[in-house]
C-alpha positions in Angstrom: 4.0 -9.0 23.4 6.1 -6.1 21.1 8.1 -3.6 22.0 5.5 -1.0 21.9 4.1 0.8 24.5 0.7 -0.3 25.7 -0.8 2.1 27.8 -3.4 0.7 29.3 -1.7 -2.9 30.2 1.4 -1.0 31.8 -1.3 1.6 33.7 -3.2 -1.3 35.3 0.2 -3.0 36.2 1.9 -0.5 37.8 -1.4 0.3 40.0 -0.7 -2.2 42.4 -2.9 -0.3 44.6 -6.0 -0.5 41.9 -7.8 -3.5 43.7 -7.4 -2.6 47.6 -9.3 1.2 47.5 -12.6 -0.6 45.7 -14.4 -2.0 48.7 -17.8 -1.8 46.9 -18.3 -5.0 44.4 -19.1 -4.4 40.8 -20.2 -6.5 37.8 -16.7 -6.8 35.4 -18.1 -7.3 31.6 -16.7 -10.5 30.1 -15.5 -8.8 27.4 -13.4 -6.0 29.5 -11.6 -9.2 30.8 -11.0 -10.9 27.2 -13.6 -13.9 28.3 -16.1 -15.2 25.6 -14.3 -14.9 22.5 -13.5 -11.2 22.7 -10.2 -9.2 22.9 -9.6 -7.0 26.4 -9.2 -3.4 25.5 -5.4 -3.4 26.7 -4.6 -5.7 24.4 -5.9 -4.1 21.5 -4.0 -2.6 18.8 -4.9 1.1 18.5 -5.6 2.9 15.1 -5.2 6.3 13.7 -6.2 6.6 9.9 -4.6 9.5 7.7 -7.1 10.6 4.9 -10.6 9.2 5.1 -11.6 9.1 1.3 -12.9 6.4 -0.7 -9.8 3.6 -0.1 -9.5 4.9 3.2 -13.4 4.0 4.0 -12.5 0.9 1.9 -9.4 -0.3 4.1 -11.0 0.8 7.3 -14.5 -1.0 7.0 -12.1 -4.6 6.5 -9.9 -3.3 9.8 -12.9 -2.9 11.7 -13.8 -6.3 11.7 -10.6 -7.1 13.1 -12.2 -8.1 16.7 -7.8 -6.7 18.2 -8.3 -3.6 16.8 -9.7 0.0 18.4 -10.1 2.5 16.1 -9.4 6.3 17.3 -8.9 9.3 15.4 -9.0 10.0 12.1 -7.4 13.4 10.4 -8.2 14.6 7.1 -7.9 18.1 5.3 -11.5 18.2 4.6 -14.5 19.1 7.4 -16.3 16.9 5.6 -15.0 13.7 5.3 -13.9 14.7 9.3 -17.4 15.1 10.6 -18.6 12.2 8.2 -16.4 9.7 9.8 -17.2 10.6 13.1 -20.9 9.9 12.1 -20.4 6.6 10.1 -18.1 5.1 13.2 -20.9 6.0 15.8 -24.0 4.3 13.4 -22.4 1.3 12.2 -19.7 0.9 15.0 -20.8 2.3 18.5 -18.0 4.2 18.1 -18.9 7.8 20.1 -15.6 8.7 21.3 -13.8 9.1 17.8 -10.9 11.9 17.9 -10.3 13.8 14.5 -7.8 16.3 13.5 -7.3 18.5 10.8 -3.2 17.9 10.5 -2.1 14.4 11.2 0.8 15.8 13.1 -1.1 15.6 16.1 -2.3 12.3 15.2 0.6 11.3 15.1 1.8 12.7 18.9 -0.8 10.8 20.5 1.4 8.3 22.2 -1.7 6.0 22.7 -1.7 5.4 19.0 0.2 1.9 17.9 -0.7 2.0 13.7 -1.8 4.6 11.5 -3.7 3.8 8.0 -2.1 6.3 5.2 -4.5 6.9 2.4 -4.1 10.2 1.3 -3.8 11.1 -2.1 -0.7 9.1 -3.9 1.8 12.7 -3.4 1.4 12.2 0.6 1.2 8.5 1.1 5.4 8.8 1.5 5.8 11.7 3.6 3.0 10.9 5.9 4.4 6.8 6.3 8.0 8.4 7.3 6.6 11.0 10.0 4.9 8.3 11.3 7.8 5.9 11.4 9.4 8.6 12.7 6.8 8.9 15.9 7.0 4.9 16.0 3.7 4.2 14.8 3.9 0.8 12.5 2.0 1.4 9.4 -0.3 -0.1 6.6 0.3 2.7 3.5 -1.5 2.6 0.5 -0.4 2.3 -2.8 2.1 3.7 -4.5 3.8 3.9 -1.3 5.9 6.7 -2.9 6.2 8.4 -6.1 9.7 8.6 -7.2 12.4 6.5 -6.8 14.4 8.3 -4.0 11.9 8.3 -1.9 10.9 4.5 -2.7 14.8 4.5 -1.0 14.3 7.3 1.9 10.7 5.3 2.7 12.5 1.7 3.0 15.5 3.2 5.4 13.1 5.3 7.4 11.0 1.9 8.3 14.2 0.0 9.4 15.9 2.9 11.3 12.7 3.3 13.1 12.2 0.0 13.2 8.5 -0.1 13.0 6.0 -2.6 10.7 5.2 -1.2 7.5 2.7 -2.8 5.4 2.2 -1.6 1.5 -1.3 -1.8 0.4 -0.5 -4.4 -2.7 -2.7 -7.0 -1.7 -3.0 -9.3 -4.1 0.0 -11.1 -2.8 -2.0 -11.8 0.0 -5.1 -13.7 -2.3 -5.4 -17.4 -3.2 -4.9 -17.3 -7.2 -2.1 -15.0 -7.4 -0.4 -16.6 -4.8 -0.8 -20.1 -6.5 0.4 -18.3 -10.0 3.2 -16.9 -8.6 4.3 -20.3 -6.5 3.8 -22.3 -9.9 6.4 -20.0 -11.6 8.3 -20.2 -8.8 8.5 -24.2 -8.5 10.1 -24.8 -11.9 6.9 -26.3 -13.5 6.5 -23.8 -16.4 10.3 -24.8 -17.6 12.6 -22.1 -17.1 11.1 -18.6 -17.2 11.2 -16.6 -20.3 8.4 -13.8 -20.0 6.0 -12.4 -16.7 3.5 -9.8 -17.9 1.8 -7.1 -15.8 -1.2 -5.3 -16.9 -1.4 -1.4 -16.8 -3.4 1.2 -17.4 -3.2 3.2 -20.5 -0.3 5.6 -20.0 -1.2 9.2 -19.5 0.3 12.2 -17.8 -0.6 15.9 -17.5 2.1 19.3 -16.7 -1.2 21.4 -17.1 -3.1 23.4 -13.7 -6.5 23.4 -13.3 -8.8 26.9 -13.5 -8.0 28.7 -10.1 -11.1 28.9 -8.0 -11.6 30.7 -4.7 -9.9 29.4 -1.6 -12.1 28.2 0.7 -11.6 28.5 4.4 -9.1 26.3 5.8 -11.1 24.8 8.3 -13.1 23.5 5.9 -10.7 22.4 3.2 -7.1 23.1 4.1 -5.4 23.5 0.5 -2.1 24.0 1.6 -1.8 20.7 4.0 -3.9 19.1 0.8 -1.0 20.5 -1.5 2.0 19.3 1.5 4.9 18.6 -0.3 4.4 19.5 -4.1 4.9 22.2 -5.7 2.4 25.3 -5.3 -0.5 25.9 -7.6 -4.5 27.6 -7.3 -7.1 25.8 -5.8 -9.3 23.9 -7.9 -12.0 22.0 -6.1 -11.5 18.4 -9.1 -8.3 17.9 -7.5 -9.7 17.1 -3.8 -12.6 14.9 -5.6 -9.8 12.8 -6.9 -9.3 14.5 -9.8 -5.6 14.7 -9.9 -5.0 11.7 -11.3 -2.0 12.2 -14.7 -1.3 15.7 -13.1 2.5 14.9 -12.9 3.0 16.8 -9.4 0.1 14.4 -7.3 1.0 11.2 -9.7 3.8 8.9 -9.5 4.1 9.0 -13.6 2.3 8.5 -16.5 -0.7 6.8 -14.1 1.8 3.4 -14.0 1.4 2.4 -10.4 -2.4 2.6 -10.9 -2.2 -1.1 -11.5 1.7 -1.7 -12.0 2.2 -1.1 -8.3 0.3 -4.7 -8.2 1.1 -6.3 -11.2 4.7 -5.4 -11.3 5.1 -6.5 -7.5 3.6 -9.8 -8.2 5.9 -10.5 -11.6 9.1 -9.5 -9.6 7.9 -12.0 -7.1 7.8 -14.8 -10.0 10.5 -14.0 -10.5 12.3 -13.9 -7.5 13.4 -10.2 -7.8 12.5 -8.9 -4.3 15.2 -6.5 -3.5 16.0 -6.0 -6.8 14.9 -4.8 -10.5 15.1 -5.1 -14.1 18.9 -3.9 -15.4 16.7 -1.9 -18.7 13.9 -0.8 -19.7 11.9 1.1 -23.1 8.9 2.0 -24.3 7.0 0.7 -27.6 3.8 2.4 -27.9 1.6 1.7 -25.2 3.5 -1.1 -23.8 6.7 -1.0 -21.3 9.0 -3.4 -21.0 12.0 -4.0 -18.4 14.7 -6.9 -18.4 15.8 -8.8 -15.7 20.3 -10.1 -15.0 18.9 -13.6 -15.6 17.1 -12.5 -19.2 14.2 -12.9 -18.1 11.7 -10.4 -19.6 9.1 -8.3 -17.6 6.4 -7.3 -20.3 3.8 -4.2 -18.9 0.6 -4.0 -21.2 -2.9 -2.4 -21.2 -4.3 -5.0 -23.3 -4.5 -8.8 -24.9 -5.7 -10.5 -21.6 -7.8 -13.1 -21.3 -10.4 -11.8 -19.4 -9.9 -13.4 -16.3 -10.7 -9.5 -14.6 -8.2 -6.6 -13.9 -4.5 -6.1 -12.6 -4.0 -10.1 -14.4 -0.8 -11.3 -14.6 0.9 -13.8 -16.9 4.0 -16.1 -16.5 5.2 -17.5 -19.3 8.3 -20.4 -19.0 9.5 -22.8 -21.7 6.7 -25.4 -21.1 3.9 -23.5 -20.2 2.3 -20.7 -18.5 -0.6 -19.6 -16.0 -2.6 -16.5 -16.1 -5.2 -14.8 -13.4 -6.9 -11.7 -12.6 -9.5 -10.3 -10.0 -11.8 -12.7 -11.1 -10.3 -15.4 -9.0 -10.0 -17.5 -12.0 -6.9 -19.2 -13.4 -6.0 -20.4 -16.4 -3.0 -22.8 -17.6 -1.3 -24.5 -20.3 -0.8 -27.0 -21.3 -3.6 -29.6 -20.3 -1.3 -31.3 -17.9 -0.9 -28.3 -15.4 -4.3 -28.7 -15.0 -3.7 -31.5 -11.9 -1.7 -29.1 -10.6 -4.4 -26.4 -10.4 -7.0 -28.6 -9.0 -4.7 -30.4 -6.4 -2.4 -27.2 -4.8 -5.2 -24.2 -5.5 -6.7 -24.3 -2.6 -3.5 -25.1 -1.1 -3.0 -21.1 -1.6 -7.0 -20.4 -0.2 -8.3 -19.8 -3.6 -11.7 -20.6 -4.4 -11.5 -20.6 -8.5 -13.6 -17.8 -9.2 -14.9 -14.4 -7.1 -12.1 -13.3 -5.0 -12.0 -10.3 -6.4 -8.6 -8.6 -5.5 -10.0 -5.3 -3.9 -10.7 -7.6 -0.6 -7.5 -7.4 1.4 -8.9 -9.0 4.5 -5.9 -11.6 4.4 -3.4 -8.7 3.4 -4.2 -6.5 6.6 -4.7 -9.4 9.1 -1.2 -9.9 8.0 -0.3 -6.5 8.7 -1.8 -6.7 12.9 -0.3 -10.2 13.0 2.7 -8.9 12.3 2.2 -5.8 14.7 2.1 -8.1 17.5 5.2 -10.6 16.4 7.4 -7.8 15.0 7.8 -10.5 12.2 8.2 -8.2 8.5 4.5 -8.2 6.2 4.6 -9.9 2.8 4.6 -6.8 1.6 7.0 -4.9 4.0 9.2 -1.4 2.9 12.0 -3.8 0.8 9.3 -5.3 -1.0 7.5 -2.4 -2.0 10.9 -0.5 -2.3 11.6 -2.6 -5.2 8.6 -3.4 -7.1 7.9 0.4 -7.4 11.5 1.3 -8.3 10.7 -0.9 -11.0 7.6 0.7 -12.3 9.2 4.1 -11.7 11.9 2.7 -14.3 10.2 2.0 -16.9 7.2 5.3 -16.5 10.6 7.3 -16.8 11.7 5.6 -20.0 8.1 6.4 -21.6 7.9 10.1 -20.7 12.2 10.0 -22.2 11.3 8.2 -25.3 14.2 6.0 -24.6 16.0 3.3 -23.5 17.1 3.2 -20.0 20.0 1.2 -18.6 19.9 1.0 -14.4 21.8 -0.3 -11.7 19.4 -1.8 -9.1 22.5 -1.7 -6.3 22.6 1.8 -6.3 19.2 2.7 -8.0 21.0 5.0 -10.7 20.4 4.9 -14.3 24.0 4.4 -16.4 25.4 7.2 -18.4 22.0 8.9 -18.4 22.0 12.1 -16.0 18.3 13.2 -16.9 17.2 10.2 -16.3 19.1 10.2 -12.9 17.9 13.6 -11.7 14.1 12.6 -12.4 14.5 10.2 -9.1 13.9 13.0 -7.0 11.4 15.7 -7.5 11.6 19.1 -4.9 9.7 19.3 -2.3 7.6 22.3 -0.9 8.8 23.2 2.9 8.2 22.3 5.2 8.0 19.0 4.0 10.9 18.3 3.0 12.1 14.5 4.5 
């Protein structure tokens, strides 16, 4: 089925002698055997889930329903959120027997453990995706998958070396509307491309700490695990509510890959870009913009949609364009695009209006699917590796105020050694990867 080790299948194989010592007979559930529709616990796909906060509770309801999955053990720094998902698993899941840790390291030993979920805050999602590569678990990571360019690199080499699934948590490649908007742009129907636009948040980033509070015990809330790899600084009880959000040492810069890490994936996609990025990029106010080898331009804005709901994108070519967002809906120009929308939309499983992009059902189905064919995810490590580079890019040129000029063969900016030494950041030991 994969190369991975399945416990329980290679257990009952190799105990040849299992049937001959039960002389009594017993009543087999249909469902241990796989019989009635349901999926035989040794050929389930176990999960481990690293950081049970909001997204994690989000991701983890959707890969529950997945009838090939077994969830458990769960680690987080917080007692809270540990005991709280222990409780939520056994009301709503009949789960009883749910293992949770404090440090995912030994989550991570369990060698019964096929795929780890890794939604920490944004400063961990990297470090925690490449121990976990490195202890062969395969891996849906949320977004941004890492928060500087370097590691965007170290992340994408550690998945192949490894050679385990990775999965980023960009899902609206995976839904109906941005899939047909990205395939019309790809087919040549809007002319020749000139302009793909990504929507972004308003640009923000903090240097500042936070009043230090007291520590609290580390069984409770373990700040230094919380902290991992950044830099040292007091407790403050905001930033593990989610308050660290524009602090530049928990943030992948200036808030960008809030949206951009889904917006700009899906415009390099348009574009055909994957495995690649824009050659330069500046800032003009509160809009980035990059440019791509074959001129086309990549244009990141807060503002001037449509309405057609957040993280929209826009592809504009030289006789037309199409634009969508979380609502589902899709609009075109000119008129005559229009057959094309109603004949090939559903084509791409959209329904025209409420798909809302925070459902990933499709995007992590994907993800076990390709568990069990060892087949790369539509948004595997190259993918993500790429799109976030790019968004990294152009963040840097609005904290420098200037233009940027990069190479995306070797990921280093030309002539610009500031610019070049921001691809990294320091990280606190023992985290160093």
């Amino acid at each position: 089925m994969s190369r991975k080790n399945w416990s329980r299948r290679n257990f009952l194989k190799k105990s040849t002698s299992f049937v001959a010592v039960l002389s009594v007979p017993f009543v087999v559930p249909s469902s241990v055997l796989g019989r009635d529709g349901a999926v035989a616990p040794s050929n389930k796909i176990t999960l481990g889930v690293i950081g049970i906060g909001g997204r994690g509770h989000h991701d983890l309801r959707r890969m529950l329903r997945q009838s090939d999955v077994q969830f458990v053990a769960a680690a987080d720094i917080q007692a809270s959120r540990r005991n709280g998902i222990k409780d939520w698993v056994a009301k709503n899941n009949n789960i009883t027997n749910l293992s949770t840790y404090r440090d995912f390291r030994e989550l991570l030993s369990r060698r019964d453990i096929d795929s780890v979920l890794v939604a920490t805050g944004d400063h961990w999602h990297a470090h925690a995706s490449i121990y976990a590569a490195r202890a062969g678990k395969d891996i849906y990571s949320e977004k941004p998958c890492a928060i500087t360019i370097d590691l965007c690199r170290q992340l994408a080499n550690s998945m192949k070396r490894h050679n385990v699934i990775f999965q980023g948590g960009t899902q609206r490649r995976s839904l109906g509307n941005f899939k047909f908007a990205c395939n019309l742009a790809r087919s040549g129907k809007l002319g020749k491309l000139r302009e793909v636009h990504a929507a972004i948040y308003y640009l923000n980033v903090r240097y500042d700490w936070l009043p230090a509070q007291p520590l609290p015990d580390s069984n409770v809330i373990d700040w230094d695990m919380w902290l991992g790899p950044s830099p040292w600084r007091p407790y403050n009880e905001d930033y593990v509510r989610g308050k660290w959000r524009s602090h530049y040492d928990f943030d992948s810069g200036a808030k960008h890959h809030d949206w951009g890490a889904h917006t700009v994936d899906l415009c390099q996609w348009a574009v055909d870009a994957d495995g690649s990025a824009p050659v330069k990029y500046w800032a003009e106010g509160d809009r980035l913009f990059g440019l791509y080898s074959n001129g086309v331009k990549l244009v990141m804005r807060p503002d001037g949609w449509l309405g057609l709901g957040n993280c929209a994108v826009r592809f504009e070519g030289e006789f037309g364009w199409v634009e969508t967002g979380d609502s589902g809906r899709v609009a075109v120009s000119p008129d005559s695009l229009r057959s094309e929308l109603a004949e090939d939309f559903a084509t791409y499983g959209g329904k025209g209006e409420g798909t809302h992009g925070e459902d990933p059902i499709m995007h992590i189905r994907n993800f076990f699917d390709c568990i069990k064919t060892r087949e790369q995810p539509v948004c595997n490590a190259d993918v993500i590796c790429s799109s976030h580079i790019a968004c990294h890019a152009s963040a840097l040129s609005w904290l420098l105020k200037r233009e940027l000029n990069f190479d995306p063969a070797t990921d280093n900016f030309i002539n610009d050694n500031q610019a070049n030494r921001l691809k990294t950041r320091a990280w606190r030991e023992p985290w160093s990867v």
